[in-house]
RODO-2510 file (C-alpha; in nm, 4 decimals, decimal comma):
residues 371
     n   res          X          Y          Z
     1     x     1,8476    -2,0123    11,7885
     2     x     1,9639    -1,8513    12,0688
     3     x     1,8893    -1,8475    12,4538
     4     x     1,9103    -1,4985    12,6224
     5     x     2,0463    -1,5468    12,9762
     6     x     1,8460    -1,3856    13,2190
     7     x     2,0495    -1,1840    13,4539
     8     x     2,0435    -0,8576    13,4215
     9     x     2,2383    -0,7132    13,1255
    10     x     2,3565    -1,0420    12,9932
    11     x     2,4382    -1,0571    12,6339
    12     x     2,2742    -1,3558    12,4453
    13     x     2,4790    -1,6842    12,4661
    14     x     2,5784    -1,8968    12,1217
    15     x     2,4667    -2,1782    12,1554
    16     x     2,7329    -2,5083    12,1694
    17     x     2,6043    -2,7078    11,9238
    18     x     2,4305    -2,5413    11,6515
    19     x     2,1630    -2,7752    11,4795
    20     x     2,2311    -2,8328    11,1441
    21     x     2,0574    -2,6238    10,9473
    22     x     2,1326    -2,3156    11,1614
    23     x     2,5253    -2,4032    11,1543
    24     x     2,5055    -2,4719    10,7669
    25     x     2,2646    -2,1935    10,7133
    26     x     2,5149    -2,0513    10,4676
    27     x     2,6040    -2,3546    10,2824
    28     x     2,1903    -2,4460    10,2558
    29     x     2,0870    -2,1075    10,1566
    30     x     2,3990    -2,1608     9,8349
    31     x     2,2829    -2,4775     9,6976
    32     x     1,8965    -2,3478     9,7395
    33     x     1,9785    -2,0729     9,4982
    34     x     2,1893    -2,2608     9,2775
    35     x     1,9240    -2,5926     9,2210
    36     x     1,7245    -2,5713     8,9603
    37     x     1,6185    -2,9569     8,9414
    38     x     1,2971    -3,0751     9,0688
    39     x     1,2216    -3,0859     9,4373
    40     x     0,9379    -3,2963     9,5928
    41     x     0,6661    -3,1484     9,7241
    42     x     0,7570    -2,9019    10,0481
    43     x     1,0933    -3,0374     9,9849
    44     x     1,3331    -2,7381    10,0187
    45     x     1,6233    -2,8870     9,8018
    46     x     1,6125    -3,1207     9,4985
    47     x     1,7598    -3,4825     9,6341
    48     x     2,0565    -3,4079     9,3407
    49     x     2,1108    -3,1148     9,5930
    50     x     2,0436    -3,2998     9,9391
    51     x     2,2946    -3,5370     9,8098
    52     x     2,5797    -3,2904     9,7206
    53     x     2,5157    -3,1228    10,0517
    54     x     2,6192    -3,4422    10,2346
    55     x     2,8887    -3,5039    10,0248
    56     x     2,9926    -3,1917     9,9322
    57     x     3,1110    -2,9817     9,6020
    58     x     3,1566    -2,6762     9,4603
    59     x     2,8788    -2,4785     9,3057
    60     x     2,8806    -2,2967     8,9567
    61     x     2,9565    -1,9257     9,1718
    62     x     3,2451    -2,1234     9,3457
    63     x     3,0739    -2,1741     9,6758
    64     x     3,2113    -2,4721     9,8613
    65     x     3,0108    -2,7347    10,0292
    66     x     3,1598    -2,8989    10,2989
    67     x     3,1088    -3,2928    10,2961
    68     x     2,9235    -3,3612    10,6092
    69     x     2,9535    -3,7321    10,5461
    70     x     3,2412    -3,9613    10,3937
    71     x     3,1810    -4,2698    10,2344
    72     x     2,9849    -4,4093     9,9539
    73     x     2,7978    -4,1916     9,7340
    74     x     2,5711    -4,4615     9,6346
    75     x     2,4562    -4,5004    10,0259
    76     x     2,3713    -4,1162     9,9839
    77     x     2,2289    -4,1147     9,6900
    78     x     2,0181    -4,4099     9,8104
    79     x     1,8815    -4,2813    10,1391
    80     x     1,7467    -3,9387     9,9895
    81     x     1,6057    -4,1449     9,7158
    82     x     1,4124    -4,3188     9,9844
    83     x     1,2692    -4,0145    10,1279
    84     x     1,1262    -3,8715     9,8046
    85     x     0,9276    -4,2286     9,8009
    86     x     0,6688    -4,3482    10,0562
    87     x     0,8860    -4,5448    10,2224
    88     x     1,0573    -4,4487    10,5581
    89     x     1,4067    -4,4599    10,5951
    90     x     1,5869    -4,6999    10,8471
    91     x     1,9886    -4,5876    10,8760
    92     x     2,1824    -4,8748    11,0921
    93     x     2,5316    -4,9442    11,1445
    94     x     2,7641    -5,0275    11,4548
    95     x     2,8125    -4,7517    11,7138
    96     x     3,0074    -4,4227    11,5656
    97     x     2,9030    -4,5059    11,1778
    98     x     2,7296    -4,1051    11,2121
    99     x     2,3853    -4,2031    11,1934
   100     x     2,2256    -3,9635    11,3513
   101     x     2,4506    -3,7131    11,2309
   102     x     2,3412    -3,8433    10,8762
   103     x     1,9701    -3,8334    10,9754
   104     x     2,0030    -3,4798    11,1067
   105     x     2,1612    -3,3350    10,8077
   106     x     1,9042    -3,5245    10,5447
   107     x     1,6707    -3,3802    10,7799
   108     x     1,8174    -3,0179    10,7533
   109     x     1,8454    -3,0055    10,3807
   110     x     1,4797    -3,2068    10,2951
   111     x     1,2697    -3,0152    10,5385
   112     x     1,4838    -2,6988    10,6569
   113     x     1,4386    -2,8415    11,0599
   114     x     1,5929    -3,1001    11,1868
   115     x     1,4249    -3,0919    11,5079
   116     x     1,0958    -3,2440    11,5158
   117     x     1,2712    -3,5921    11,7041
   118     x     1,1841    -3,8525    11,9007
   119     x     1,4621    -3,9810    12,1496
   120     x     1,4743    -4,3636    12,1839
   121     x     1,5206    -4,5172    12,5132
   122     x     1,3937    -4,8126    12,7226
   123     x     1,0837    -4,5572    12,8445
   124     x     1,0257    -4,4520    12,5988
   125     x     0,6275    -4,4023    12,6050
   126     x     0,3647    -4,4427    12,2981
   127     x     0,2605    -4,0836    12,3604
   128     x     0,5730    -3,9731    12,2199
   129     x     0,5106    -4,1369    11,8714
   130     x     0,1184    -4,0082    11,8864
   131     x     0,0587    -3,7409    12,0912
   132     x    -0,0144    -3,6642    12,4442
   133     x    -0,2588    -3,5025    12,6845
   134     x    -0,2342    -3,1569    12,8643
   135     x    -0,4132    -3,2437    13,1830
   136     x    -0,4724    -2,9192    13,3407
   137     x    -0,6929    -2,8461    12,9801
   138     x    -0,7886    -3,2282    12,9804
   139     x    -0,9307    -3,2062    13,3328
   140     x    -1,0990    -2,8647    13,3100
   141     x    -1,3003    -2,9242    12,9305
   142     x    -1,2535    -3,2936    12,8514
   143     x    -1,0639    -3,4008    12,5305
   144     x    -1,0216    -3,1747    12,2621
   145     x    -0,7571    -3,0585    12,0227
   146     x    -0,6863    -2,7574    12,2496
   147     x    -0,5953    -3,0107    12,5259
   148     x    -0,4032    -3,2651    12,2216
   149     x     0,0186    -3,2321    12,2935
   150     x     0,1438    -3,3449    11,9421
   151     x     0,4100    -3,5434    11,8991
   152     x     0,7286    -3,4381    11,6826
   153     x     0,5810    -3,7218    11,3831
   154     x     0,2349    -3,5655    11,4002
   155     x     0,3468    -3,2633    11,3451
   156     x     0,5573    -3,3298    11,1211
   157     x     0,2504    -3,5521    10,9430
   158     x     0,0799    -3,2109    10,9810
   159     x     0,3244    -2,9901    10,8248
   160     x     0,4767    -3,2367    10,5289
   161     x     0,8096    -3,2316    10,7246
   162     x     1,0899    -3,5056    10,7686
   163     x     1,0390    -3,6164    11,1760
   164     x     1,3924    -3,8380    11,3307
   165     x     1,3427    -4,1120    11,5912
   166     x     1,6881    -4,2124    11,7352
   167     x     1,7455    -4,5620    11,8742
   168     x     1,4575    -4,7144    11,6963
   169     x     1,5524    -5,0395    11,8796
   170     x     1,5777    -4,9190    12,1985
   171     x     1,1970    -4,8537    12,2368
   172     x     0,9887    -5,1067    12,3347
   173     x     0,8184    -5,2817    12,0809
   174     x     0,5047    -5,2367    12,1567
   175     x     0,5356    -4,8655    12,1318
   176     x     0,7576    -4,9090    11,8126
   177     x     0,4784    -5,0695    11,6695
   178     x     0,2684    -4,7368    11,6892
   179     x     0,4603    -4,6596    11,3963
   180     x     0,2941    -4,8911    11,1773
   181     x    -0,0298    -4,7507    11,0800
   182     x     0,1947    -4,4177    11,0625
   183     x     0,4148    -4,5634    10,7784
   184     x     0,1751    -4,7495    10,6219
   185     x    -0,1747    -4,5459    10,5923
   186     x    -0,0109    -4,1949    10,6597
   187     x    -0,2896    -4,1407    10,9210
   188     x    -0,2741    -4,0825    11,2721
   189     x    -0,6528    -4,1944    11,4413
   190     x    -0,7194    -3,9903    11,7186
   191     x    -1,0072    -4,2252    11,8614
   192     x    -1,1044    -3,9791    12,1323
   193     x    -1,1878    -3,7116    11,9651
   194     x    -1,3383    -3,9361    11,6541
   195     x    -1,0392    -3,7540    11,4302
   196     x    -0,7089    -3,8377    11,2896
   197     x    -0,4566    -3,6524    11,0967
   198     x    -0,3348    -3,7854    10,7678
   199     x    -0,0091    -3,6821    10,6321
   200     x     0,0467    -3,3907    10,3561
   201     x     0,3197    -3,4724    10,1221
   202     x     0,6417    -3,3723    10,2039
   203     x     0,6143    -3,5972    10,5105
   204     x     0,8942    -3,8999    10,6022
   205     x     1,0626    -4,0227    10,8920
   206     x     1,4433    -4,1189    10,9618
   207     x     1,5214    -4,3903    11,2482
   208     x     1,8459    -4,4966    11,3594
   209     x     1,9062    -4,8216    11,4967
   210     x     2,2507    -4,9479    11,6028
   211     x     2,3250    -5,3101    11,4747
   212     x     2,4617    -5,4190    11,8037
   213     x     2,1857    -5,3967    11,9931
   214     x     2,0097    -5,6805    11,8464
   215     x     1,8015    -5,8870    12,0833
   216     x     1,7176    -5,5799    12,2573
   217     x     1,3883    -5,4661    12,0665
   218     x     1,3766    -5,5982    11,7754
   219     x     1,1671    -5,4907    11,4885
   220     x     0,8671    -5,6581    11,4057
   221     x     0,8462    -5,8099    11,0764
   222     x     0,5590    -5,5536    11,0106
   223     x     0,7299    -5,2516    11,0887
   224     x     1,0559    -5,3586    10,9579
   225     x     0,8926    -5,3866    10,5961
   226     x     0,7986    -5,0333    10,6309
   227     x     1,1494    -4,9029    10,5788
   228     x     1,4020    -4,9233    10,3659
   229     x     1,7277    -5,0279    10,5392
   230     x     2,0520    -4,8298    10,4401
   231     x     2,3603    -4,9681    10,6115
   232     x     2,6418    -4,7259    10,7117
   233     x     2,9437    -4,8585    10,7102
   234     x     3,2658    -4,8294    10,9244
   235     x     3,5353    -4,6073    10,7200
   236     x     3,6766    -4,8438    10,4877
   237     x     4,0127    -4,7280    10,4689
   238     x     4,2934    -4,5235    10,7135
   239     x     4,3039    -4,2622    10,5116
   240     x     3,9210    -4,1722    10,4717
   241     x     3,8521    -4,2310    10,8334
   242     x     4,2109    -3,9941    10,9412
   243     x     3,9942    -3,7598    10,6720
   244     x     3,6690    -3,7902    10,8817
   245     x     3,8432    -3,7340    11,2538
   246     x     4,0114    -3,4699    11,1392
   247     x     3,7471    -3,2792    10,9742
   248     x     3,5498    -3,3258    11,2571
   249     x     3,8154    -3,2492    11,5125
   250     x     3,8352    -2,9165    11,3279
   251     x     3,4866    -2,8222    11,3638
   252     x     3,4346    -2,9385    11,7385
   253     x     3,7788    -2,7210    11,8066
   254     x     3,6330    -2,3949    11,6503
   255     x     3,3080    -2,4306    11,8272
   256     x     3,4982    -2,4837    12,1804
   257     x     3,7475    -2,1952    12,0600
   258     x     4,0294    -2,3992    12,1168
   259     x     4,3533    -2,2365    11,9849
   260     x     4,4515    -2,2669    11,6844
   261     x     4,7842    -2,4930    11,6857
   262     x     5,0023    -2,6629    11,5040
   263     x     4,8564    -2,9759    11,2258
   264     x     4,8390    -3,2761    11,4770
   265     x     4,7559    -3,5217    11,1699
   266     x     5,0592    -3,7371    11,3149
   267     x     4,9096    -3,8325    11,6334
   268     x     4,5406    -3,7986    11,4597
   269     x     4,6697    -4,1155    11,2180
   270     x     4,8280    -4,2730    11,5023
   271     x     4,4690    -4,3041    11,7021
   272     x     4,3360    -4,3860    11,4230
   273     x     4,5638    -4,6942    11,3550
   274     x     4,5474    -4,8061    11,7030
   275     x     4,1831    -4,8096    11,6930
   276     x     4,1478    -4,9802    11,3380
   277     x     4,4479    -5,2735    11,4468
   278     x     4,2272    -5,3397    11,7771
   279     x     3,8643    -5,3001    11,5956
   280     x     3,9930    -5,5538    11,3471
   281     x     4,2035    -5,8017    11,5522
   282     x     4,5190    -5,7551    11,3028
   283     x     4,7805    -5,4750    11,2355
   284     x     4,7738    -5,2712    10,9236
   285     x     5,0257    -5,4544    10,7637
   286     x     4,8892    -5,8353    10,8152
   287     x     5,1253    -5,9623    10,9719
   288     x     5,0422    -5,9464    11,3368
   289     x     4,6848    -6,0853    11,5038
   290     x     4,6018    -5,8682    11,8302
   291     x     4,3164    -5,9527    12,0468
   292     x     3,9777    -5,7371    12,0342
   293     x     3,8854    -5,5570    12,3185
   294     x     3,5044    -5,5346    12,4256
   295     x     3,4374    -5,1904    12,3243
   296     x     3,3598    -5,0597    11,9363
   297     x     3,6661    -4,7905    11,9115
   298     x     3,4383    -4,6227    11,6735
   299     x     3,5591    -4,3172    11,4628
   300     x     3,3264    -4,0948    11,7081
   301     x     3,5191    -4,2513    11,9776
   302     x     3,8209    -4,1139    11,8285
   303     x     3,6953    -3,7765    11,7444
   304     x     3,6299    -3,7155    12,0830
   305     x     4,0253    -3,9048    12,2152
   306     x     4,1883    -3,6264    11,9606
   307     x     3,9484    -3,3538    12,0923
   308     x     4,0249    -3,4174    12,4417
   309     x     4,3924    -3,4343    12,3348
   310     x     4,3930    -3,1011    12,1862
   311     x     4,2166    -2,9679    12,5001
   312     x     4,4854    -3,0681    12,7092
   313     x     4,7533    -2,9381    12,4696
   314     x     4,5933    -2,6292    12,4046
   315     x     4,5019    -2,5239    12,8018
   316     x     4,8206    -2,7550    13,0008
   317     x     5,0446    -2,7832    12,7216
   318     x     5,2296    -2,5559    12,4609
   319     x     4,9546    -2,6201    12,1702
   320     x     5,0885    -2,9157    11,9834
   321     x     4,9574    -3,2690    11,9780
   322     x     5,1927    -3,5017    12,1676
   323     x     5,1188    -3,8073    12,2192
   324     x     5,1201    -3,7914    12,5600
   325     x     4,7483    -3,5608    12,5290
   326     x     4,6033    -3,8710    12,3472
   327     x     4,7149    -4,1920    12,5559
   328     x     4,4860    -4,1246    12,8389
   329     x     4,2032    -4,0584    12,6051
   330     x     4,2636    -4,4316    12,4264
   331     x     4,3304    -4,5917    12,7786
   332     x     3,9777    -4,4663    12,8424
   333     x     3,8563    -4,6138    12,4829
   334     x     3,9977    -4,9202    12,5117
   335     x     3,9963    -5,0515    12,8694
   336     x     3,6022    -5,0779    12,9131
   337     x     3,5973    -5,3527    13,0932
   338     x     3,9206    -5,3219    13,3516
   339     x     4,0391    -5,6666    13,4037
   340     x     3,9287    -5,8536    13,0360
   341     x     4,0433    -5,4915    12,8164
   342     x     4,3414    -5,3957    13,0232
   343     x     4,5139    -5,7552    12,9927
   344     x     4,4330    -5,6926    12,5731
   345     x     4,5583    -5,3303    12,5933
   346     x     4,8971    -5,4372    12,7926
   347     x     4,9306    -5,7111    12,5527
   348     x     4,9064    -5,4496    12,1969
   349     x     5,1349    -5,1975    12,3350
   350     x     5,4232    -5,5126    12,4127
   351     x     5,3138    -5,7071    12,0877
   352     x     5,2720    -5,4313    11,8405
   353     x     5,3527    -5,0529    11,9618
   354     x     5,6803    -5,0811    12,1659
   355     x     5,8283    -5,2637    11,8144
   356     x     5,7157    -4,9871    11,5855
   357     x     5,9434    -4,7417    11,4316
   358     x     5,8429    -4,3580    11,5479
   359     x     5,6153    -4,4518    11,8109
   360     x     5,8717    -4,4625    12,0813
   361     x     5,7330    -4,1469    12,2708
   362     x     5,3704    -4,2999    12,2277
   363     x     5,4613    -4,6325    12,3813
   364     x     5,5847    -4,4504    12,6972
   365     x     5,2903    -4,2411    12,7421
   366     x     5,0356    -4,5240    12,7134
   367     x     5,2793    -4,7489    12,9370
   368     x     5,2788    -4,4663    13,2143
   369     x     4,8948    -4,3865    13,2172
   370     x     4,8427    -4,7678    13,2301
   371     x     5,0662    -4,8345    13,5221
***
């Protein structure tokens, strides 16, 4: 969807970040055409084709679908399996494991919209589970469904669509427990008005919850058994998470219209090593143990260090990757908290980077945006 700018004669914007549906509209419309397995009810792809539009393919005509996620199929294969049940679907994981990026694309390819969401935060009120009240219509005729705001999960109870909440954890739990009778009768009571709305098949919800922020919220026993729990894991190898950054790198360039430049997959595997060594308190080879510093260095965190890089290459630079367009990005990363994190950065790039073969011009960058 697009938003028109209002001045006079302005063209209609793009918008920066398609959601999924509309950027893979293409890809969805492909597989649609090509599935011929059984879909759920109001489902708009079989799960065999939800599944191979995560994890990509290529389709008897020869169209190619891109893998939107990498890692195990069985963690696929599991999650859409859980939304053609009656049981929600709970995806957690440590900060940058693409959970909500998971979550929007199930919810792209099950239900054709992935926007009927609920953002989690510490405010998050009840009325944003339920529904709400408009008070100008409350005020002037007294309840009624005129004057009834629906929430994104009651309409998507309404409609037999897949609704997202994001940071299930982070919302207090007494409004996380409004939920319950959601997921477990499929009914929404509406007490004043003496109605409720009960859920048409085709309806199922997604939450995210990140594993570190236990202690914060956490979920009731009650609610918890309403899900099924599908862990996503970090990458579980160099070479699958350099294949993740990159792919994503790629995308996030095009849609910025970054210039096209040179393959920086050397300085993409070198942030990805330096975040993997730190992340796991050892260097790839064994040998060496490094101290951990306080942040995650998630592979999000270092899709955005190599997108920042290429910005700076593309706009101050001659359009290759040095690694002088990355250190800053890592120093950022890494140093979190600036007396514990810096004494651990200063400590890796003496221990472990200024002895490595080839990484000579990296060690000098990092050593000069530290100073």
């Amino acid at each position: 969807m697009t938003v028109p700018d209002t001045t006079a004669g302005a063209e209609p914007t793009e918008a920066l970040r398609p959601h999924a549906e509309d950027a893979f509209a293409a890809e969805l419309k492909a597989l649609a055409a090509a599935d011929d397995r059984t879909r759920p009810a109001r489902w708009r792809l079989s799960p065999w084709a939800v599944a191979t539009y995560l994890l990509g393919g290529t389709l008897p005509d020869g169209t190619v679908i891109t893998p939107k996620y990498v890692g195990p199929r069985r963690i696929v294969e599991v999650a859409v399996t859980t939304l053609a049940t009656d049981r929600a679907l709970l995806l957690l994981g440590v900060p940058g494991t693409a959970k909500t990026w998971v979550s929007e694309h199930l919810a792209a390819a099950v239900s054709g919209d992935s926007t009927l969401l609920v953002q989690g935060t510490a405010g998050t009120p009840e009325e944003a589970i339920r529904y709400g009240w408009n008070y100008a219509q409350l005020l002037a005729h007294g309840p009624s469904r005129d004057a009834l705001v629906p929430s994104p999960v009651m309409r998507a109870m309404a409609e037999g669509m897949t609704a997202r909440v994001e940071e299930l954890t982070r919302i207090p739990a007494d409004v996380q427990d409004s939920l319950i009778t959601i997921l477990s009768e499929k009914t929404l009571p509406i007490p004043e008005l003496g109605q409720e709305v009960q859920a048409v098949r085709g309806f199922n919800l997604i939450a995210t919850a990140n594993d570190r922020d236990r202690g914060v919220n956490e979920l009731s026993s009650a609610l918890r058994r309403r899900f099924n729990t599908v862990v996503l894991p970090l990458p579980e190898s160099p070479e699958a998470e350099v294949e993740i950054v990159s792919r994503r790198v790629d995308q996030v360039g095009r849609s910025l219209d970054l210039p096209a430049g040179p393959d920086g997959i050397d300085e993409i595997r070198r942030v990805v090593t330096v975040f993997r060594e730190l992340r796991d308190g050892v260097t790839s080879d064994g040998r060496t143990k490094v101290k951990s510093p306080s942040g995650t260095l998630s592979t999000a965190e270092a899709i955005s260090v190599v997108t920042s890089g290429l910005a700076l290459a593309a706009h101050f630079g001659d359009g290759v990757l040095r690694p002088g367009d990355v250190a800053a990005g890592i120093l950022g990363a890494v140093v979190r908290d600036p007396a514990a994190d810096r004494v651990v950065w200063q400590e890796y790039l003496e221990a472990v980077v200024r002895e490595r073969d080839g990484w000579k011009d990296f060690y000098r960058a990092c050593r000069e945006v530290t100073a």
